[in-house]
NUMAR-26868 format. One line per 5 residues: number of its first residue (from 1); their letters; for each residue x, y, z of N, C-alpha, C, O. Coordinates in steps of 0.05 Angstrom, whole numbers, plus 5000, padded with zeros to 4 digits. Each point is the difference from the previous one (the first is absolute). Layout:
BEGIN
NUM	A	X:Y:Z:X:Y:Z:X:Y:Z:X:Y:Z; ...
This chain:
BEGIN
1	XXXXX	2418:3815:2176:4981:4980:5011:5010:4993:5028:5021:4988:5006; 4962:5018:5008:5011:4984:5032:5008:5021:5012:5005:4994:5024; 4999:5029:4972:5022:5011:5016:4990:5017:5020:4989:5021:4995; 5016:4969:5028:4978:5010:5028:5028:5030:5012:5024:4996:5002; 4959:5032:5005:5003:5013:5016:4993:5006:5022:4976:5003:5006
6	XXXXX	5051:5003:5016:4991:5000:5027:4982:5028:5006:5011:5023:4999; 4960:4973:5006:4986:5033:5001:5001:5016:5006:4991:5020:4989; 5033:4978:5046:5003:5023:5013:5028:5005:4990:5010:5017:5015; 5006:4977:4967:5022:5009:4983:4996:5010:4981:5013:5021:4997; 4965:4970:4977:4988:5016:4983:4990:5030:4999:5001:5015:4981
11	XXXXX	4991:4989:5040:4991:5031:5018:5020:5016:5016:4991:5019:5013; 5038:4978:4988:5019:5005:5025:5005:5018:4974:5005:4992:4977; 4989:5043:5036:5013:5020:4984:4968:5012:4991:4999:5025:4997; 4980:4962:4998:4973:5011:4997:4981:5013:5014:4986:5019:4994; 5018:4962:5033:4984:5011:5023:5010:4988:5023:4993:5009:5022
16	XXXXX	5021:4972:4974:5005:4985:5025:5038:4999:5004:5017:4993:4983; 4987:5018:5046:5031:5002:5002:5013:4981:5003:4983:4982:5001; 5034:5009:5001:5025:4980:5001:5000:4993:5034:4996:5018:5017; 5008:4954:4991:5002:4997:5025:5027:5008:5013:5005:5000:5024; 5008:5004:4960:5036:5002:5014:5004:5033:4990:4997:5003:4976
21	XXXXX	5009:5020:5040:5007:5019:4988:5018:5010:5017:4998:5010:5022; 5024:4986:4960:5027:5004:5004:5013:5004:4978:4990:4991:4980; 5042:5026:5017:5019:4996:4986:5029:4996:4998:5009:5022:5006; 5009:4964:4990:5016:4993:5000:5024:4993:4974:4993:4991:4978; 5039:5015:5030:5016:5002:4981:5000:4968:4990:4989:4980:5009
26	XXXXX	5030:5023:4963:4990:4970:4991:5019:4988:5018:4993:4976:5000; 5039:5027:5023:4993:4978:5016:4993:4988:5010:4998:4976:4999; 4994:5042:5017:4969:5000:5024:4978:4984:4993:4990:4986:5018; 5000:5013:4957:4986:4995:4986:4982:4971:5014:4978:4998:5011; 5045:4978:4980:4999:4972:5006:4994:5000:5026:4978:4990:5005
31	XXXXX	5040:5020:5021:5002:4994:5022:4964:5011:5007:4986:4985:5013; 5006:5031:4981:4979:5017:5015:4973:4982:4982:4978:4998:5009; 5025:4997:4981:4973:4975:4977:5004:4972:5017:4981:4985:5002; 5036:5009:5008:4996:4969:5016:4997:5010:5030:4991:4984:5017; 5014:5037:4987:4992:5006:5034:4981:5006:5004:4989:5001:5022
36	XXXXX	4996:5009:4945:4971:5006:5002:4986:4976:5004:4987:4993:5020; 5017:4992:4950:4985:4971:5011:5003:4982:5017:4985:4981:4999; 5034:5020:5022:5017:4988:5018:4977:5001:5024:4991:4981:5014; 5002:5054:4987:4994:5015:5016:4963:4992:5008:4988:5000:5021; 5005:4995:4953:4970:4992:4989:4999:4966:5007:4984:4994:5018
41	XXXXX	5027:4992:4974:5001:4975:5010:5004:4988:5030:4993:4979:5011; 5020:5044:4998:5000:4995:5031:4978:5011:5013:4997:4990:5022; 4983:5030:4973:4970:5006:5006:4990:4989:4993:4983:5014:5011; 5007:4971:4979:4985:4985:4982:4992:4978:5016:4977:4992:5006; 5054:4996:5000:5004:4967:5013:4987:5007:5031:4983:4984:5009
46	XXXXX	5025:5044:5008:5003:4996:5032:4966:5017:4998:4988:4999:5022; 4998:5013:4957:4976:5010:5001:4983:4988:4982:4987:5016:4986; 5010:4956:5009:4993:4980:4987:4965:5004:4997:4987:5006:4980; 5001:4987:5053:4969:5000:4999:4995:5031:5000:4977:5006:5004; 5040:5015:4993:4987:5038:5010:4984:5005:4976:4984:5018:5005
51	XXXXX	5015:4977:4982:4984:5001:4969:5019:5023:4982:4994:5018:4986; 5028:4973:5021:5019:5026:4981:4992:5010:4973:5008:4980:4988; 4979:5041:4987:4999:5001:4990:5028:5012:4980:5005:4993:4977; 5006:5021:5035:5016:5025:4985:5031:5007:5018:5002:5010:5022; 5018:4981:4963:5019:5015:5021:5017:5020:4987:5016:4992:4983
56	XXXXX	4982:5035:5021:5009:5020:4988:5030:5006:5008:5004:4989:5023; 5011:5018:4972:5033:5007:5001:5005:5029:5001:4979:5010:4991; 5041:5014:5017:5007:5017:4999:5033:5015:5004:4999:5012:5022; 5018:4990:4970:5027:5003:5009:5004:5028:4997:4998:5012:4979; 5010:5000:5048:5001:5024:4998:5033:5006:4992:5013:4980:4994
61	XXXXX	5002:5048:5006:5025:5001:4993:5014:4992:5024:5020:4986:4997; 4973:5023:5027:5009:4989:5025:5003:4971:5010:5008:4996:5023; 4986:4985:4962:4998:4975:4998:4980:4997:5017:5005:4999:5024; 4976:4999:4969:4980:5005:5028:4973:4984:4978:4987:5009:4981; 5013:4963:5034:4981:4984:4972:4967:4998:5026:4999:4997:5025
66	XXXXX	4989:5004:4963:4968:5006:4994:4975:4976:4995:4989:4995:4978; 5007:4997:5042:4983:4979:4986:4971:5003:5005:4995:5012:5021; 4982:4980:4961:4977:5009:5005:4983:4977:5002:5001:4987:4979; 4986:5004:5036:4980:4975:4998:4976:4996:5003:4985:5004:5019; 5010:4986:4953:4964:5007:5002:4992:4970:5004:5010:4981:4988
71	XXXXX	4970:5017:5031:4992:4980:5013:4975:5009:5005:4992:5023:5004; 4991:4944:4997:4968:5004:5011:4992:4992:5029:4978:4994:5010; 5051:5009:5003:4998:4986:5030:5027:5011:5010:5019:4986:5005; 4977:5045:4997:5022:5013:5015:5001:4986:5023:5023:4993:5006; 4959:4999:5010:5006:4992:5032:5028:4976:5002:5019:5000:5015
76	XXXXX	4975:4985:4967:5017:4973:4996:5039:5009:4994:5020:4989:5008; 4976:5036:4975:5021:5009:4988:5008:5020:5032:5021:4995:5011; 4970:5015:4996:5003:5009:5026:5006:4987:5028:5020:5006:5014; 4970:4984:4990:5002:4986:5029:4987:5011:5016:4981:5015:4998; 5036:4972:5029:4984:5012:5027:5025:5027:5000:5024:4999:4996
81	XXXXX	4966:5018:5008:5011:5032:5012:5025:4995:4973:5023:4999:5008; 4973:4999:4967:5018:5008:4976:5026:4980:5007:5022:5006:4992; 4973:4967:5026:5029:4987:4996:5003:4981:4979:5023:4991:4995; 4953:4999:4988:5011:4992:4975:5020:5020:4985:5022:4991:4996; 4970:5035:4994:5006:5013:4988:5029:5007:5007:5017:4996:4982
86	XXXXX	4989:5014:5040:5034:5001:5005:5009:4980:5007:5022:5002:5011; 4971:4980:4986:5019:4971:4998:5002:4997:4967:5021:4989:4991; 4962:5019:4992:5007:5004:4969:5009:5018:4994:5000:5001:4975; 5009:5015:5034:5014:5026:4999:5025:4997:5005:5015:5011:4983; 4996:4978:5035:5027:4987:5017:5005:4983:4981:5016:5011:4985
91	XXXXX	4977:4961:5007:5006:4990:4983:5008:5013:4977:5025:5004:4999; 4958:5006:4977:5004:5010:4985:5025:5023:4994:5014:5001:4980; 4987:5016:5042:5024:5018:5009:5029:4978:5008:5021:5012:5000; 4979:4960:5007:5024:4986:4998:5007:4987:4972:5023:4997:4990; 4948:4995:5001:5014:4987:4974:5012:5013:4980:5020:4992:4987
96	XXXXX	4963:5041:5010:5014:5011:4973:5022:5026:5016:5021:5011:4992; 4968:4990:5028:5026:5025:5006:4988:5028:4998:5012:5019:5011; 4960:4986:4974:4999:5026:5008:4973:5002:5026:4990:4985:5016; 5008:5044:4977:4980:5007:5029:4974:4999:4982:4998:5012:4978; 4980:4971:5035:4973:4994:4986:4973:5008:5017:4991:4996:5022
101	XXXXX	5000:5017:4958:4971:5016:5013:4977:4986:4988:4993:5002:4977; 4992:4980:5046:4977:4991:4983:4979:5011:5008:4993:5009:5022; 4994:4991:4953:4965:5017:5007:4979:4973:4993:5003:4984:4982; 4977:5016:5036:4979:4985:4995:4970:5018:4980:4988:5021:5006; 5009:4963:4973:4972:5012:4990:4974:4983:5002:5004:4977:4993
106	XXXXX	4975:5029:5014:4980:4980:5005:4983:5000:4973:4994:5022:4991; 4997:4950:4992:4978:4996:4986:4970:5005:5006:4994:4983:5017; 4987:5029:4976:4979:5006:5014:4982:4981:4979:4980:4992:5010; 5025:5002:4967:4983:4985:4988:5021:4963:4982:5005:4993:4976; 4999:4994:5047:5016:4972:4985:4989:4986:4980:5013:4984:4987
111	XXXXX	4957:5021:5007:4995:4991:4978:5003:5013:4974:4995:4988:4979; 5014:5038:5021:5002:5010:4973:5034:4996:4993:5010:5007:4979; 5003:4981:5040:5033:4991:4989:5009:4973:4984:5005:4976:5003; 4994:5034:4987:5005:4971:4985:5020:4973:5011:4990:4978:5001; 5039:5027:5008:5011:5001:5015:4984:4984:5028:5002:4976:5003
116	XXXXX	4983:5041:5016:4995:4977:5019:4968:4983:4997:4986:4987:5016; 5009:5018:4955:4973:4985:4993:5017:4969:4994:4992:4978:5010; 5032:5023:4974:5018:4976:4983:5007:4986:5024:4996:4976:5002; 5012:5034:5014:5011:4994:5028:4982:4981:5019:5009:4980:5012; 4960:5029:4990:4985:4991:5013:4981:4972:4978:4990:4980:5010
121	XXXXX	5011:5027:4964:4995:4970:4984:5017:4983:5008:4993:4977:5006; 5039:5032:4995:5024:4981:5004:4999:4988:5026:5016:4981:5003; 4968:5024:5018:5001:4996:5030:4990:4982:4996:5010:4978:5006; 4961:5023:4982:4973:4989:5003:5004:4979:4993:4995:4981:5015; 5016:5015:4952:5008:4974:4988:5020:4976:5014:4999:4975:4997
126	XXXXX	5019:5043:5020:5021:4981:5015:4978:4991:5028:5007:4979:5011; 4974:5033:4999:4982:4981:5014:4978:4985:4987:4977:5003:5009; 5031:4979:4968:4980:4993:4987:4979:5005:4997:4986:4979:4999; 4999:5043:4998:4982:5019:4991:4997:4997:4968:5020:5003:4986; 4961:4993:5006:4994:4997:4967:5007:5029:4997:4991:5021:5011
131	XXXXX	5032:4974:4967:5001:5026:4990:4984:5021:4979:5007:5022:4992; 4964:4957:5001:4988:5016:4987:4981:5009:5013:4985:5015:4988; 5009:4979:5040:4979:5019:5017:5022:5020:5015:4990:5016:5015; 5041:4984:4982:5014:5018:5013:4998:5015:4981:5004:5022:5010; 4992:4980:4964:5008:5017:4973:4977:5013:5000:5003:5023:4992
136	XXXXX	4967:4970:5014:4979:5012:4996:4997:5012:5032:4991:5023:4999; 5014:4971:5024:4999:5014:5019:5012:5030:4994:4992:5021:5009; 5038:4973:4969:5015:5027:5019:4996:5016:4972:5013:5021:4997; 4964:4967:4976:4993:5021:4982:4981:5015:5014:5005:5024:5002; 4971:4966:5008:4976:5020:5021:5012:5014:5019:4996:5025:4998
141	XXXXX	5018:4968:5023:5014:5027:5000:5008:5014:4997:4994:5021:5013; 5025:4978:4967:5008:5029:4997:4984:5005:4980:4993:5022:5009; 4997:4976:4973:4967:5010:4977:4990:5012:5023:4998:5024:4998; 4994:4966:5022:4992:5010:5023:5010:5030:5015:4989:5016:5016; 5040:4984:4972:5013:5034:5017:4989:5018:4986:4993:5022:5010
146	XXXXX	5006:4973:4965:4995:5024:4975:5033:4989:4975:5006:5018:4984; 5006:4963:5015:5007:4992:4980:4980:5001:4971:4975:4998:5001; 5040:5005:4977:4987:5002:4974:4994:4978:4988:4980:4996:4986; 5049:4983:5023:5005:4977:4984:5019:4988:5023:5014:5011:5017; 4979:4957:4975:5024:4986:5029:4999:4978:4976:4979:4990:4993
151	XXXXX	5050:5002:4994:5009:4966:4988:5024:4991:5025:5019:5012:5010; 4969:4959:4994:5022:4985:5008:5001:4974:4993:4980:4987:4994; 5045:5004:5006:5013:4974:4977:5022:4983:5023:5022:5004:5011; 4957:4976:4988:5019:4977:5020:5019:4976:4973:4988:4993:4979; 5035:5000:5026:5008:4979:4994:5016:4988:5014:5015:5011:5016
156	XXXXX	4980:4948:4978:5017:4986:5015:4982:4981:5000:4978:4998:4989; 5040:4981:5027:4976:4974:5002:4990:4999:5016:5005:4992:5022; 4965:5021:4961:4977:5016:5026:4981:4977:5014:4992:4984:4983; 5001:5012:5036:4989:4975:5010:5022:4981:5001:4988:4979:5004; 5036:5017:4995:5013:4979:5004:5003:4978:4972:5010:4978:5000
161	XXXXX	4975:5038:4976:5004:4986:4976:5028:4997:4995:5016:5018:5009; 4995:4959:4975:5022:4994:4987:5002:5017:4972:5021:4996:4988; 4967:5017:5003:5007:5016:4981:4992:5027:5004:4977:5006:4999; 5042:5011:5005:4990:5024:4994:4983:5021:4987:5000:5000:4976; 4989:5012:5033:4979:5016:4986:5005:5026:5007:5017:5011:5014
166	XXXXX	4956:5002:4967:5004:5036:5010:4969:5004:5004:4983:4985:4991; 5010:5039:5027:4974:4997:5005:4997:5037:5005:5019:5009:5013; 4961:5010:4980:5004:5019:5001:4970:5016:5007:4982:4988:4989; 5012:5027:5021:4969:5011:5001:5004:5038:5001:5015:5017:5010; 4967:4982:4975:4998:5030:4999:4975:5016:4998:4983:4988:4987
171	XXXXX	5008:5041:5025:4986:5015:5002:4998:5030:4997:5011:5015:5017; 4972:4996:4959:5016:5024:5004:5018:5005:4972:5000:4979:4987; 5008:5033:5005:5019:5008:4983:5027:5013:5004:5002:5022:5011; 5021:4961:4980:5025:5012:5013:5012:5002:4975:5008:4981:4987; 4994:5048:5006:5016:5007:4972:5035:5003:5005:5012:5020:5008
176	XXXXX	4997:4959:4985:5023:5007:5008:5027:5016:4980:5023:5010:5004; 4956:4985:4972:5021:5018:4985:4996:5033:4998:5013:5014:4984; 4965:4996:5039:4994:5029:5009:5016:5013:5015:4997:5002:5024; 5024:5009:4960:5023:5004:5023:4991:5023:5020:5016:5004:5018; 4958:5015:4982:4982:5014:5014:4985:4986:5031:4996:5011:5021
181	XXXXX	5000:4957:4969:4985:4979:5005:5023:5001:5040:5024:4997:5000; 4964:5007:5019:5008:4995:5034:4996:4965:5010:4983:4991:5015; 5044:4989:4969:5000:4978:4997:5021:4990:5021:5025:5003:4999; 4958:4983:5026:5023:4996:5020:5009:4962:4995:4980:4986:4999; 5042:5003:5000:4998:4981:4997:5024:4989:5017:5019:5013:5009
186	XXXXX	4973:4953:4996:5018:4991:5024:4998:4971:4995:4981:4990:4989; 5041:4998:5019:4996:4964:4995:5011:4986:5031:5021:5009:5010; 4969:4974:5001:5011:4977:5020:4998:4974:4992:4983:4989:4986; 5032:5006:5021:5007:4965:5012:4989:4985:5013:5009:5003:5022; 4971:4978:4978:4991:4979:5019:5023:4971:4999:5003:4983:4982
191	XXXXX	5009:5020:5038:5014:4967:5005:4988:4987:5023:4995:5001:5024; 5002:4977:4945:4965:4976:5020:5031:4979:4990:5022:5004:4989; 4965:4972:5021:5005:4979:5004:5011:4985:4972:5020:4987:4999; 4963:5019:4980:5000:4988:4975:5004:5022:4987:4987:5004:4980; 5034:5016:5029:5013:5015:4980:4988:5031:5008:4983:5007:5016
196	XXXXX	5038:5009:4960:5000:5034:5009:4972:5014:4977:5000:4999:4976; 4985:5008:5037:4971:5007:4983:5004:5033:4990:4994:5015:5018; 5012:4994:4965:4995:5033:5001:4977:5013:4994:4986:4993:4982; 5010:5032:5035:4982:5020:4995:5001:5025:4995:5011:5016:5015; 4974:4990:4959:5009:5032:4994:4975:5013:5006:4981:4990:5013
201	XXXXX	5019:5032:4979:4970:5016:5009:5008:5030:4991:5019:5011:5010; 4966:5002:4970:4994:5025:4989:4982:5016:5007:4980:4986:5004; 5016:5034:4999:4976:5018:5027:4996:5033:4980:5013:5020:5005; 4973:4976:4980:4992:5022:4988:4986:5026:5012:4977:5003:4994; 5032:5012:5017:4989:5016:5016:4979:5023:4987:4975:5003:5002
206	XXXXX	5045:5015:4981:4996:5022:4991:5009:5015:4974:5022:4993:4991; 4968:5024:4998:5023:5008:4969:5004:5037:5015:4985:5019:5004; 5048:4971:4999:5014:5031:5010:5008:5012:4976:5011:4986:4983; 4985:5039:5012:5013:5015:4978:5021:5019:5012:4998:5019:5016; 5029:4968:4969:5024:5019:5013:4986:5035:4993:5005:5018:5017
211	XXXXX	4979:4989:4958:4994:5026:4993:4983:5016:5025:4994:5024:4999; 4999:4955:5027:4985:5012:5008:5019:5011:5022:4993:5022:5010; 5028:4968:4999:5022:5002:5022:5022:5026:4982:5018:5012:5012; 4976:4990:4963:5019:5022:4995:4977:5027:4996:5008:5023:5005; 4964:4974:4985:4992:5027:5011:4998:5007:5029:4992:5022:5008
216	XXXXX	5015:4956:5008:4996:5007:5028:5019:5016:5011:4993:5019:5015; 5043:4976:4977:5016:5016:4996:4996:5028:4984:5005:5021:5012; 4986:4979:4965:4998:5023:4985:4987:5019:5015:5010:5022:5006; 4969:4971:5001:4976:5021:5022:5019:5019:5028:4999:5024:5006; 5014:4958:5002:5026:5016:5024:5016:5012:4980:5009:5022:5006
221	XXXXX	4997:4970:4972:5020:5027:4995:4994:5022:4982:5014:5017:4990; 4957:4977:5007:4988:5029:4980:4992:5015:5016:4988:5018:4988; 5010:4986:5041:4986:5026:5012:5010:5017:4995:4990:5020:5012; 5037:4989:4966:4998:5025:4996:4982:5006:4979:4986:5020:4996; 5018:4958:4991:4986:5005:4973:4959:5021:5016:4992:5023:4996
226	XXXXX	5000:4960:5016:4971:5006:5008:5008:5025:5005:4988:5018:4988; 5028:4988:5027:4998:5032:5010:4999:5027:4968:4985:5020:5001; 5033:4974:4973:4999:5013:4992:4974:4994:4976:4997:5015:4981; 4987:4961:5025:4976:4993:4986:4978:5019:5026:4976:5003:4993; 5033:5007:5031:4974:4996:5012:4993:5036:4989:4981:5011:5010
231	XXXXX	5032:5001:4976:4980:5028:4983:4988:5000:4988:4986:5020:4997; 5010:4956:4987:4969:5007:4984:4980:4997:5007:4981:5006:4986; 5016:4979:5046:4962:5022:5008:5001:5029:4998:4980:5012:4994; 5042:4998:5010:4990:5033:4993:4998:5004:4967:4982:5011:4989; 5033:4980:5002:4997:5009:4973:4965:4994:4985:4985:5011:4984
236	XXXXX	5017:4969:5033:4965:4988:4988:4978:5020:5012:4978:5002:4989; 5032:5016:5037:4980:5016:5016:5004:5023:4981:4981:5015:4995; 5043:4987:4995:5009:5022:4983:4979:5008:4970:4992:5021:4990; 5006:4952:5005:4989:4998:4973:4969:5006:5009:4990:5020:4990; 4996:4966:5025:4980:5001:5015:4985:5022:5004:4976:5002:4993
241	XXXXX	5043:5023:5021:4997:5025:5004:4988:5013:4982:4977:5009:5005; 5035:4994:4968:4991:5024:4975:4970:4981:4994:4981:5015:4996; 5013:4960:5002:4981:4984:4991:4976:5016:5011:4983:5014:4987; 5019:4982:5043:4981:5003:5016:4987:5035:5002:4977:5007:5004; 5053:5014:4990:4994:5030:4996:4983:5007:4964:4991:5020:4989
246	XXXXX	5010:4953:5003:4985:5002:4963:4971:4996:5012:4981:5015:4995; 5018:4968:5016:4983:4989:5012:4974:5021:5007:4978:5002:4990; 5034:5013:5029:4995:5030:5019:4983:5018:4976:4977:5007:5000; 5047:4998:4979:4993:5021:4991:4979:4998:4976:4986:5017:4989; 5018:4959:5007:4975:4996:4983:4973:4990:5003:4983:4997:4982
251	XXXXX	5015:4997:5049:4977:5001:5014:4972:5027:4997:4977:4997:5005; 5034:5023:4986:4979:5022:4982:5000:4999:4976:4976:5001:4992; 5043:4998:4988:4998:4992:4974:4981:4977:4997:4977:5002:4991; 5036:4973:5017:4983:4982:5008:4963:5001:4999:4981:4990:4988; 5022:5024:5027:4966:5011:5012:4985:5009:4974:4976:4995:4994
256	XXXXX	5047:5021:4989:4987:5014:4985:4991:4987:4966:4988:5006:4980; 5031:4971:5032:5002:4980:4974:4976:4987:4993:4985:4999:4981; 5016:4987:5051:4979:4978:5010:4962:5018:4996:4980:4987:4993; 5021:5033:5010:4968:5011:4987:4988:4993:4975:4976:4996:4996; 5045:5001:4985:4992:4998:4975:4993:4972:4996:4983:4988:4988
261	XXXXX	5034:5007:5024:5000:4962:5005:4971:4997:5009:4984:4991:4984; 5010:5017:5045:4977:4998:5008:4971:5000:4981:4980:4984:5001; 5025:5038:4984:4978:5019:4979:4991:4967:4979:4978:4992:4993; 5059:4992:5002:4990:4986:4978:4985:4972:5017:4984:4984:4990; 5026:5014:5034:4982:4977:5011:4976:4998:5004:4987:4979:4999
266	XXXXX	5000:5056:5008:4979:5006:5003:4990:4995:4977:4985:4980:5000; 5017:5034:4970:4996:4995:4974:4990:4960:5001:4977:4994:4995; 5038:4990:5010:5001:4976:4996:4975:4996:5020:4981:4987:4992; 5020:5020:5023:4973:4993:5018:4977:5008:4987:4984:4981:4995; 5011:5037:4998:4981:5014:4984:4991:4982:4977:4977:4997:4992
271	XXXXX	5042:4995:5001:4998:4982:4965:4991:4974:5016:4987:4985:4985; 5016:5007:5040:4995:4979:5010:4973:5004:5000:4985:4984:4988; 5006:5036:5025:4978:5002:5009:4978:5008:4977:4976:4995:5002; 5034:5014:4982:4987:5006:4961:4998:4968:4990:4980:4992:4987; 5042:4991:5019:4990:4973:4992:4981:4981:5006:4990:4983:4986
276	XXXXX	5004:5026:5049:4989:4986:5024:4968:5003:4992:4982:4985:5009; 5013:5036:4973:4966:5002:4991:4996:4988:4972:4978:4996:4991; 5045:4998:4998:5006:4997:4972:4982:4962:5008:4985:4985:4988; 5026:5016:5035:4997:4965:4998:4967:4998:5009:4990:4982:4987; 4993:5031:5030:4970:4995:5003:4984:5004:4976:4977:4991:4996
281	XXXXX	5041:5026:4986:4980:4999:4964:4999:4970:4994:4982:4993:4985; 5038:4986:5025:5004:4966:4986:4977:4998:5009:4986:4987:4984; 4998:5022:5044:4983:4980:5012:4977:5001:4994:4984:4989:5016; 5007:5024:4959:4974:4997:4991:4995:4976:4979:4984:4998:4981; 5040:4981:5031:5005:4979:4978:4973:4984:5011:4992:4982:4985
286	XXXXX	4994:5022:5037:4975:4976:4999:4979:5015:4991:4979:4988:4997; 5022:5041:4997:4976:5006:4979:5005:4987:4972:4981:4992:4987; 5043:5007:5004:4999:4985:4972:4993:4974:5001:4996:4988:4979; 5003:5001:5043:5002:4972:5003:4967:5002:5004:4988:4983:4987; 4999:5032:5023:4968:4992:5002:4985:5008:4970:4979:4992:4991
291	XXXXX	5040:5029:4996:4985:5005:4968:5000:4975:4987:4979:4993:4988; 5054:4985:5013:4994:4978:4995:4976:4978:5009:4983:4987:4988; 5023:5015:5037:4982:4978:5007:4970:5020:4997:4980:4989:5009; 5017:5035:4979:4970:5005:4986:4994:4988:4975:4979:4988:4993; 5046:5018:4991:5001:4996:4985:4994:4975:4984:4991:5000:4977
296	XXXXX	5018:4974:5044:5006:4974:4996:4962:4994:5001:4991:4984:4983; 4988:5030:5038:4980:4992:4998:4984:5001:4973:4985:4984:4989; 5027:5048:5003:4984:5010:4974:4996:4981:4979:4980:4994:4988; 5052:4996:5010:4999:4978:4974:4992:4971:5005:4997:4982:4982; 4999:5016:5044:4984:4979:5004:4967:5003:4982:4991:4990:4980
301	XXXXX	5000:5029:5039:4970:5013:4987:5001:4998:4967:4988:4986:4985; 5029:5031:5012:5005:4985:4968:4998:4988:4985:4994:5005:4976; 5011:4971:5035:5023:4969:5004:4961:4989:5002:4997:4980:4986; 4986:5025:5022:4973:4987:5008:4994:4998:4982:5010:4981:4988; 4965:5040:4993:4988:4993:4983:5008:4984:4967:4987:4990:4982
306	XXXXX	5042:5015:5026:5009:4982:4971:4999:4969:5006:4996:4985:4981; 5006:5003:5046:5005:4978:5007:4957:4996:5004:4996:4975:5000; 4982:5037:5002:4980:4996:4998:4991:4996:4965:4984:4984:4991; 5031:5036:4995:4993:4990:4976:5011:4979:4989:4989:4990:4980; 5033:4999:5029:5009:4969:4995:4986:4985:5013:4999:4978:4989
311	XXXXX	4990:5022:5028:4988:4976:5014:4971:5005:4992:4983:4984:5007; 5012:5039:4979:4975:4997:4988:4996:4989:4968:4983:4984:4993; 5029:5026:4994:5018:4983:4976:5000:4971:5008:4984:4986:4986; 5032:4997:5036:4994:4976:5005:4977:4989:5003:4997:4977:4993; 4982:5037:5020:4977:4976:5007:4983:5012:4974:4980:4986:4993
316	XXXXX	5025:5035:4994:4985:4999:4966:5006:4989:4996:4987:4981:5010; 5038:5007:4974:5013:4969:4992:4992:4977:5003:4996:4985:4981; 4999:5009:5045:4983:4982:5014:4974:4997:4990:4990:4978:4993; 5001:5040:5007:4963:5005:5006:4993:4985:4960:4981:4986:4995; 5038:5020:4986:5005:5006:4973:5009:4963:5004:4985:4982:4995
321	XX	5032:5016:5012:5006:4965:5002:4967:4981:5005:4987:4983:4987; 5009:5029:5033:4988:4983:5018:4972:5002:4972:4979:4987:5001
C-alpha cells in the first residue's frame, strides 16, 4: 500500500538509458558518485532560468569527463560568442581536476518534458499565479504537442492556506504500470512566501516496444540470411516451366476433348429448344376457359325453365288460395 515508484527508474534497462555512463573500481567508486552530483548541482544553481532538462555524464578511460546539456534555451547556456560556456568549463576543470567537454542539446518541443512543464507550474505559483489555471494552462499544452496523457499534482499550502492540501488534474491516460508505456516524469519546487509548494507532472507520450528496436537490429544482421533465401524465385519459375509446357501440349488434346463437350451443349440447347414449344401447348388455357364460361351459360339456360315452373307453381297456389 503506498508505495510510489520513481517512472523514469522503473524503465532504466527497458528503453530508457541511465544518465551517468561510466565505470569505475569499487574505490573510485564513492569519489566519482559525489563529483557527479557535485557536478549536477553546480549547473543547475549557475543555469537556473536555461530551462535545464537533463544532464548527462560520460568518463572516458583517459579521464576525459563529458557533459551533455539538454536545455530549451541554448542561447542562455551559451552566451555571447560561447563565454558562458568556457567560463563553465574552467570552473568545472578546477573543481574536479579533470579535462571537461561540454556539449549543448537543444529541446525542440518543452512542453512534452515533464521536467520543464513542473518547473514552469513552480515559477508561476511563486508569482502568485493560481495554481489551478497554471495546472490547466500547462495540461492544453502539451495535450496540445501530441501527448497521450499529462497528470500533475501540486501540494502545500496552496493559496496561502494554514493547512495543507493536495490538489491534482489530469487528462489523458497515463499507465504507469506499462513498462512499454514512454512516461517522462519531473517534480519542482515553488518557494513562495508561506512555504515550499511541490510539483510533479507525468507526460504520457507513447507505448515503445523494446521488440520493435530488436527486429530493427535483427534485419542488419540477416542479410546473409536474404541472399541464400533470394533462390526461390527461380525455383518457383522452375516449377512454373513444366506447368506451362502441360499446358502447350494439351492444347490439341484439349481441342479434341472440348467437341464432345460442345455436341452435349448443343444437345442441351436442343432439349431447350424441344421444351420452348412444349410451353405454347399451356396456352390454349383460355380456350378451356371460354368452354367454361360456355358452359356456365348453358346451365344457366337450364337453370330457366325450372325456376318458371316454380314461379308458376306459385301463382297456381295463389290463384287456388285466393
Amino acid at each position: 500500500m503506498g508505495h510510489k515508484v520513481h517512472p523514469n527508474a522503473f524503465r532504466l534497462g527497458v528503453f530508457r538509458p541511465w544518465e551517468a555512463n561510466w565505470f569505475a573500481n569499487p574505490k573510485d567508486y564513492t569519489k566519482m558518485l559525489h563529483e557527479d552530483l557535485e557536478m549536477r548541482r553546480i549547473i543547475l544553481a549557475r543555469l537556473r532560468n536555461a530551462g535545464i532538462a537533463k544532464i548527462e555524464t560520460e568518463r572516458s578511460s583517459n579521464a576525459q569527463l563529458t557533459v551533455t546539456i539538454h536545455t530549451a534555451k541554448p542561447g542562455i547556456v551559451i552566451g555571447k560568442g560561447g563565454s558562458s560556456v568556457d567560463q563553465l568549463r574552467e570552473d568545472l576543470e578546477k573543481r574536479f581536476g579533470n579535462r571537461v567537454r561540454i556539449s549543448i542539446q537543444e529541446i525542440k518541443q518543452p512542453e512534452l518534458d515533464a521536467q520543464l512543464v513542473a518547473e514552469n507550474i513552480a515559477s508561476q505559483i511563486e508569482r502568485r499565479i493560481s495554481y489551478k489555471r497554471a495546472m490547466k494552462q500547462a495540461i492544453l499544452r502539451t495535450m496540445r504537442s501530441g501527448a497521450k496523457g499529462v497528470r500533475i499534482y501540486c501540494g502545500g499550502r496552496l493559496r496561502g492556506a494554514e493547512m495543507a492540501r493536495r490538489e491534482w488534474d489530469r487528462e489523458g491516460r497515463v499507465p504507469l504500470h506499462t513498462l512499454r508505456a514512454d512516461i517522462d516524469f519531473g517534480r519542482a519546487t515553488a518557494k513562495t512566501t508561506f512555504g515550499a509548494i511541490g510539483v510533479k507532472c507525468w507526460i504520457y507520450k507513447d507505448q515503445i516496444s523494446p521488440a520493435q528496436r530488436r527486429l530493427a537490429a535483427i534485419t542488419e544482421e540477416t542479410v546473409p540470411i536474404a541472399e541464400v533465401v533470394a533462390p526461390q524465385p527461380e525455383l518457383i519459375e522452375a516449377v512454373t516451366e513444366p506447368q506451362a509446357a502441360q499446358v502447350e501440349v494439351a492444347t490439341p488434346e484439349a481441342a479434341a476433348k472440348v467437341a464432345p463437350r460442345r455436341t452435349r451443349t448443343g444437345t442441351a440447347k436442343v432439349e431447350e429448344k424441344a421444351a420452348a414449344p412444349a410451353r405454347p401447348k399451356a396456352a390454349p388455357k383460355p380456350k378451356a376457359e371460354a368452354k367454361t364460361e360456355v358452359k356456365k351459360p348453358a346451365g344457366r339456360t337450364k337453370s330457366t325453365p325450372a325456376a318458371v315452373k316454380k314461379t308458376g307453381n306459385a301463382r297456381n297456389t295463389k290463384k287456388a288460395d285466393t
